[in-house]
C-alpha positions in Angstrom: 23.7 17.0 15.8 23.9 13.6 17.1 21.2 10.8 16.7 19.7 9.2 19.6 21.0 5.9 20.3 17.4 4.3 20.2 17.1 6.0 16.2 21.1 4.5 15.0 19.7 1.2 13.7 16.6 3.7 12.0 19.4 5.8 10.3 21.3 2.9 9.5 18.1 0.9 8.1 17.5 4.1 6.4 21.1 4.4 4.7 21.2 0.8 3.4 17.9 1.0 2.1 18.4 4.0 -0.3 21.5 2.5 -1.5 19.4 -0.7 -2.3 16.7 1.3 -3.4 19.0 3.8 -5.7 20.2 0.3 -7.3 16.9 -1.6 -7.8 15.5 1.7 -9.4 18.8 3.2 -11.3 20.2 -0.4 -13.0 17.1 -1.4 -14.6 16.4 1.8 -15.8 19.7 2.1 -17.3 18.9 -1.1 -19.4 15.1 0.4 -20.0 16.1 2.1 -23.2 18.9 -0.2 -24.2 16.0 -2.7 -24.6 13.4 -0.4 -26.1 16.1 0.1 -28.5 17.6 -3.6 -29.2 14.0 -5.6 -29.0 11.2 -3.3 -29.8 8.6 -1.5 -28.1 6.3 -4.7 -29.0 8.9 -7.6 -27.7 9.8 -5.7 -24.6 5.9 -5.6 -24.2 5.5 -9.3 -24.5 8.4 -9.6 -21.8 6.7 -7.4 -19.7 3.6 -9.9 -19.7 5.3 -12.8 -18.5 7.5 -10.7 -15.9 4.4 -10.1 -14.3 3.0 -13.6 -14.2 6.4 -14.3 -12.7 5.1 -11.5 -10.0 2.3 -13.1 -9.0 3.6 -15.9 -8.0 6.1 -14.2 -6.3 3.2 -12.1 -4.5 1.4 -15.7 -3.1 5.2 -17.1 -2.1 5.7 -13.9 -0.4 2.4 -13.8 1.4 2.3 -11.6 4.3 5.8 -12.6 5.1 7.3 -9.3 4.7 5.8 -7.6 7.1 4.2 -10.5 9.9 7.6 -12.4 10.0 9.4 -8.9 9.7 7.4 -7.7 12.9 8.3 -11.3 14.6 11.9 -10.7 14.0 11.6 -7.6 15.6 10.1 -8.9 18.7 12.5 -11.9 18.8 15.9 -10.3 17.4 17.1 -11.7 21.1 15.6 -15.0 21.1 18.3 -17.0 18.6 16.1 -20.4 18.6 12.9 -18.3 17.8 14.7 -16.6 14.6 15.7 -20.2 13.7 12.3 -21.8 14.3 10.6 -18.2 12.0 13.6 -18.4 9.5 12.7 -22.3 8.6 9.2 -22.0 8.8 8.7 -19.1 6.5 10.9 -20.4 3.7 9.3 -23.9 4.0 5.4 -22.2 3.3 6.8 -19.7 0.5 7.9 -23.0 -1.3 4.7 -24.3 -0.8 2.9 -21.2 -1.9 4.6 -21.2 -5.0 3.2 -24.3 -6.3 0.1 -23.8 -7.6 0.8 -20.1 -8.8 3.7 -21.9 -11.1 1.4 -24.6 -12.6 -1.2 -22.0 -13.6 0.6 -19.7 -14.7 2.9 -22.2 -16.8 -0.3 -23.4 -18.4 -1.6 -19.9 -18.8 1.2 -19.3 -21.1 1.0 -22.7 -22.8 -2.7 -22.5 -23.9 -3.4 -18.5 -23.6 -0.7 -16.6 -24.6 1.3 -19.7 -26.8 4.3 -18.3 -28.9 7.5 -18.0 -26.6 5.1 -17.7 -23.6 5.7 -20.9 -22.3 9.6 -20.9 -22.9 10.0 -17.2 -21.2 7.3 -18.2 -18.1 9.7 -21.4 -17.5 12.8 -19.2 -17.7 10.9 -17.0 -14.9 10.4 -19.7 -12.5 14.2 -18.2 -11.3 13.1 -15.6 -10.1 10.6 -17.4 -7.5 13.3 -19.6 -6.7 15.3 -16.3 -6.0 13.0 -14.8 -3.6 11.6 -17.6 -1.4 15.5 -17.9 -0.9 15.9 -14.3 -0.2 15.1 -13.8 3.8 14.7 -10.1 2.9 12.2 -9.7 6.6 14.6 -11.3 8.3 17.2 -8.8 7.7 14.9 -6.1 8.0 13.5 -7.3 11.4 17.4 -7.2 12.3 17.8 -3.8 11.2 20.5 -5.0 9.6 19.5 -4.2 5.7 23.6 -3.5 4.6 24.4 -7.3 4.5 21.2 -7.0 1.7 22.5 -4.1 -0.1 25.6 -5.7 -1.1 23.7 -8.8 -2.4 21.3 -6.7 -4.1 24.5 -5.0 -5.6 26.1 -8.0 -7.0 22.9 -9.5 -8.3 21.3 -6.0 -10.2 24.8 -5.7 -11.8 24.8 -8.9 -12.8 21.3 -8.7 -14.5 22.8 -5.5 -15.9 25.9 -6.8 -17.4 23.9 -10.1 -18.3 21.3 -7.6 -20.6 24.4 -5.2 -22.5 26.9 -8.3 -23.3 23.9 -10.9 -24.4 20.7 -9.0 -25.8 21.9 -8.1 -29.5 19.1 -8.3 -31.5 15.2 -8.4 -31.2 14.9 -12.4 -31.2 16.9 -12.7 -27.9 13.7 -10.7 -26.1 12.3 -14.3 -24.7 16.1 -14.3 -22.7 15.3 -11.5 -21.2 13.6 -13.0 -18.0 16.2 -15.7 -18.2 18.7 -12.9 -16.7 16.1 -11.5 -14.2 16.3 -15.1 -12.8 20.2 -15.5 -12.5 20.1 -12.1 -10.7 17.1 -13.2 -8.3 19.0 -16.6 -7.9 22.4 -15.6 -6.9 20.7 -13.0 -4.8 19.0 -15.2 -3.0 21.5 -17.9 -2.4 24.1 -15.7 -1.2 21.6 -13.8 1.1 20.7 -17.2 2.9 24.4 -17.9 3.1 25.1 -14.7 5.0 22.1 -15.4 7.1 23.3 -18.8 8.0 27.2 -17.7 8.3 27.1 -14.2 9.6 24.2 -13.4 11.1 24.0 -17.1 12.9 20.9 -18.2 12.1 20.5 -22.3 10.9 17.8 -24.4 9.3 15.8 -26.5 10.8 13.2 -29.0 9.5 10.0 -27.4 10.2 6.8 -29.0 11.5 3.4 -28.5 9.9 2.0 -26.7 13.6 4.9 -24.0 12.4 4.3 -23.8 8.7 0.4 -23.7 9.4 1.4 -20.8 12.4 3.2 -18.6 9.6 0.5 -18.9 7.2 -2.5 -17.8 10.1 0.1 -15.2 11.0 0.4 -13.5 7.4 -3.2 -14.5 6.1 -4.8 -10.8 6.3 -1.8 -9.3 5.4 -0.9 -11.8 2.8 -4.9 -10.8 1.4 -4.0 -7.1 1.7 -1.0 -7.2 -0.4 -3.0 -9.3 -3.0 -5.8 -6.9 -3.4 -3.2 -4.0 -3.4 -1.9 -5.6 -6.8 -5.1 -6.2 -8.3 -4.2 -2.4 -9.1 -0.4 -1.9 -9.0 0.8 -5.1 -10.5 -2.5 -6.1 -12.6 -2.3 -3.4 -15.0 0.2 -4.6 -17.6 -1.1 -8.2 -17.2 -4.7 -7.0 -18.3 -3.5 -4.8 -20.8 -1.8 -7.5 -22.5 -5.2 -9.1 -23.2 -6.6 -6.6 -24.5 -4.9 -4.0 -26.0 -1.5 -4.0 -28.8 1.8 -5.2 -27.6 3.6 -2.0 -28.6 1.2 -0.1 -26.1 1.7 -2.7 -23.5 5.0 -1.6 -23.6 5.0 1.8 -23.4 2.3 1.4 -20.5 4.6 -0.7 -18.6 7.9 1.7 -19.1 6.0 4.9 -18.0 4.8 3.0 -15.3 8.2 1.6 -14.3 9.7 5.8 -14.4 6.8 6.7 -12.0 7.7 3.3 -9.7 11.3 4.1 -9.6 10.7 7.6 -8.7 8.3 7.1 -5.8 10.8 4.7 -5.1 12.9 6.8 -3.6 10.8 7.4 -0.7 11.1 4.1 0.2 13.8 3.7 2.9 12.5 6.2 5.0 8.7 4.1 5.4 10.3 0.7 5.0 13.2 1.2 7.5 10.7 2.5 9.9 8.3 -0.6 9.8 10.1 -2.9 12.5 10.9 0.6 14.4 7.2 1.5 15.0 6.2 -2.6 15.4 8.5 -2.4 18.1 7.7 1.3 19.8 4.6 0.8 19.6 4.2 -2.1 21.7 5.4 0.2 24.7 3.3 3.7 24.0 -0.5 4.7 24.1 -2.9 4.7 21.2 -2.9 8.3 21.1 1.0 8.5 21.6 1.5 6.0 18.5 -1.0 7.9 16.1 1.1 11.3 16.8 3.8 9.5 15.9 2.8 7.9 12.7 1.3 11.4 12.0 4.8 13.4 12.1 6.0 10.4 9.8 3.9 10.8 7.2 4.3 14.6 7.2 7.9 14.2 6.5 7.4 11.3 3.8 5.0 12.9 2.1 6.9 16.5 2.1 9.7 14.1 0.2 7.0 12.7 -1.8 5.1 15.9 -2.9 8.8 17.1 -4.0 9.6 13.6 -6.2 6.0 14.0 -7.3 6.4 17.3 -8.8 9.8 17.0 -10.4 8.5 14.2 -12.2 5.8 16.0 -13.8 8.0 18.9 -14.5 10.6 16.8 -16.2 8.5 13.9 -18.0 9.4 15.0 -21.5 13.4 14.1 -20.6 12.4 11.0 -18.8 10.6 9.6 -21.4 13.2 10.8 -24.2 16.0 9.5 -21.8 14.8 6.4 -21.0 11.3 5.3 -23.2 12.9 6.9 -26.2 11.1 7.7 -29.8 8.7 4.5 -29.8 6.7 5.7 -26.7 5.6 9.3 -28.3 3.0 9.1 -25.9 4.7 8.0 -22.8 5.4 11.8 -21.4 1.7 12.0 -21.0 1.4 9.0 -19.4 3.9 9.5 -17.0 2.6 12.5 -15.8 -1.1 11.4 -15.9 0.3 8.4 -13.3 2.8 10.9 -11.5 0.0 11.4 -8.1 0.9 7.8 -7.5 4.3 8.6 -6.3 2.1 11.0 -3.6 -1.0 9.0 -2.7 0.7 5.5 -2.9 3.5 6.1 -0.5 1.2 7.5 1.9 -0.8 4.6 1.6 2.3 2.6 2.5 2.8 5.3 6.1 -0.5 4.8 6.7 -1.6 1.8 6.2 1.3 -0.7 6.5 3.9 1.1 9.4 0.6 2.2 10.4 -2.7 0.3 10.8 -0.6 -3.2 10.4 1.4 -1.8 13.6 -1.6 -0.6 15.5 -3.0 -4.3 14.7 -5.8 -3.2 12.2 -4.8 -5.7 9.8 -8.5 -6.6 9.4 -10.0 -2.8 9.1 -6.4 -2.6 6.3 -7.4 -5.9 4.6 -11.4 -4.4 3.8 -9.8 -1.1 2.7 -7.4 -3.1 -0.1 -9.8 -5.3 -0.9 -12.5 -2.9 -1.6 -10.6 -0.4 -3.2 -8.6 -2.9 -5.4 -11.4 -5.0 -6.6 -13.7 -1.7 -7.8 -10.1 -0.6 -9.9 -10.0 -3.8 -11.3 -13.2 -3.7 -12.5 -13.2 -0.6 -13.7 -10.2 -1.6 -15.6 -12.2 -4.3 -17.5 -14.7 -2.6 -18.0 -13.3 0.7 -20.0 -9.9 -1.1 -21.4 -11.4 -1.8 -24.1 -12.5 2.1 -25.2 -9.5 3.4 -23.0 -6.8 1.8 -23.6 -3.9 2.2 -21.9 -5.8 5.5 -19.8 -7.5 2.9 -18.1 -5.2 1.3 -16.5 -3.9 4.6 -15.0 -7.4 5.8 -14.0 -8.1 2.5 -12.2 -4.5 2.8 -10.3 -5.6 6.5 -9.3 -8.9 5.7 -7.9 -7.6 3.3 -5.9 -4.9 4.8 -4.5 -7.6 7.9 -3.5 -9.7 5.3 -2.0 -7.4 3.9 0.3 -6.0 7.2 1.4 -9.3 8.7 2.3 -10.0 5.3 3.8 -7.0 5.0 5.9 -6.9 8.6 7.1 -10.6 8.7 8.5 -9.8 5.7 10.1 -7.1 6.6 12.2 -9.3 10.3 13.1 -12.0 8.3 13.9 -9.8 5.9 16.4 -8.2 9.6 17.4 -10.9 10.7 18.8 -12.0 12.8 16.1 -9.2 15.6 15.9 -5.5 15.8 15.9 -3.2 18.2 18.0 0.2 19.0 18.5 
């Protein structure tokens, strides 16, 4: 059967991304038990914590980025002045963004958390550094995510190799995040060199109209995505205030199975982000919500599949990769398995679809909602719950935006769907 010419840089989007997708979910799960093993369920725990912190700075230097400047890629991918002008700009405001984040969360660890805190939260500057390096939109506005795949490569193995030939014994836990960084560092440097080298882009100084353009740009997106990890990425954070380190741990590795698992599904909604941005500037309403119907029919067939064989084979996950220290972490891996099902719908529906149809607003109240009643449901019952709380405040949110997004789109239908 041969593809249409329009769908070659899909299927080739597609392609790269489950490679890079198969290697940001398969080499750190491969060290996952090595490091249960090595540091302790407790000190893998305590990494976990600040490996977080490091996300959320990330998550304000990333903004919106992802998906505004990806969608002004797509638009542009002819215009090589505009993808200099976008390429400049949007590094120069994820340094900025970063600022603040770093100072707080460098004095959270200091006066919080104390202990090696501070030391591993410094070590996990890196991996900021790394991604507001890493033009990760701009390539997929190009559709041309192989160039990323062999970075990603280079820089997982390196983390990899980095973890087996250094982490010997249960002290060297605070280095750790010290490796993350050299992988998110040489990833990013040698991404921005292929940008500049191969795919021709250059640097430019930019001026504040630009930088303050990029930021208006991403602001509702950049507010969605934040309120999105109030429940996906806020979980181990709040856990480690409240509840034992070992359980932290065993939280966070369960949670990182289920992740890599709905993982999978990825390429397909990610590759096909800059496809519909672009399609859907040229079809109806009606056309467009069709479409975005008969793609989330097919991801979430793939889904419902990945969903299932994780419940069904939890006990050898958890044996395989959590190991004897995480007794309980079968049950928590299947009690967070609808995640893989609900949250990658969310993605179809709400980013490659509401962002695309230019609902980032109607998106942004849905997120925000949604992930500040899980948060505070979180609060309020970690303390009885435990660990059972952090999984029933991910679930409820993830229901909430699905129902959300899906009445939505009927309602802006016309009520009804047919084929």
């Amino acid at each position: 059967m041969r593809v249409p010419s329009s769908l070659l840089p899909v299927v080739e989007s597609v392609t790269s991304l489950s490679v890079l997708n198969l290697l940001n979910m398969a080499l750190p799960l491969v060290t996952l038990p090595y490091l249960i093993r090595v540091v302790g369920l407790a000190n893998y725990g305590r990494y976990a914590v600040v490996y977080a912190m490091a996300q959320y700075v990330v998550l304000v230097s990333t903004y919106g980025f992802n998906f505004s400047a990806t969608r002004q890629v797509s638009v542009s991918r002819a215009n090589q002045s505009s993808l200099d002008h976008i390429l400049s700009a949007v590094l120069a405001s994820k340094a900025l963004l970063s600022v603040l984040p770093s100072l707080f969360f460098v004095s959270l660890s200091a006066f919080f958390f104390r202990g090696d805190y501070l030391l591993m939260m410094v070590f996990g500057l890196g991996i900021v550094v790394g991604d507001i390096l890493n033009p990760v939109w701009l390539y997929q506005g190009l559709e041309k995510m192989r160039y990323l795949t062999i970075v990603t490569f280079v820089s997982q193995l390196l983390f990899t190799v980095l973890i087996f030939v250094l982490v010997r014994r249960p002290s060297d836990y605070i280095y750790i995040i010290m490796y993350n960084s050299a992988g998110y560092l040489v990833a990013g440097i040698v991404s921005l060199c292929i940008a500049c080298r191969v795919v021709g882009v250059s640097l430019r100084w930019p001026s504040w109209a630009a930088v303050a353009c990029q930021l208006k740009d991403g602001f509702y997106l950049f507010l969605s995505t934040l309120f999105m990890n109030l429940y996906r990425n806020s979980n181990t954070f709040v856990l480690g205030l409240f509840v034992d380190e070992r359980l932290v741990g065993m939280y966070a590795g369960a949670e990182k199975v289920v992740k890599a698992v709905q993982s999978m599904a990825n390429p397909v909604s990610a590759a096909f982000f800059p496809h519909m941005a672009d399609a859907f500037w040229h079809h109806s309403l009606r056309q467009n919500i069709v479409s975005l119907r008969r793609l989330a029919v097919v991801v979430g067939g793939l889904l419902l599949v990945l969903m299932l064989l994780c419940v069904a084979f939890a006990p050898w996950l958890n044996s395989l990769l959590l190991g004897a220290q995480a007794a309980g972490g079968t049950r928590l891996i299947r009690l967070l398995s609808p995640v893989i099902l609900v949250g990658g719908l969310n993605y179809v529906l709400g980013i490659v679809g509401l962002v695309n149809l230019g609902a980032r607003k109607t998106f942004l109240y849905i997120v925000a909602v949604s992930g500040t009643l899980s948060l505070v449901l979180l609060v309020l019952t970690v303390s009885r719950w435990g660990v059972e709380s952090a999984v029933s405040s991910m679930l409820t949110a993830e229901l909430l935006i699905f129902v959300c997004c899906v009445f939505y789109l009927l309602r802006l239908y016309g009520g009804h769907y047919r084929c």
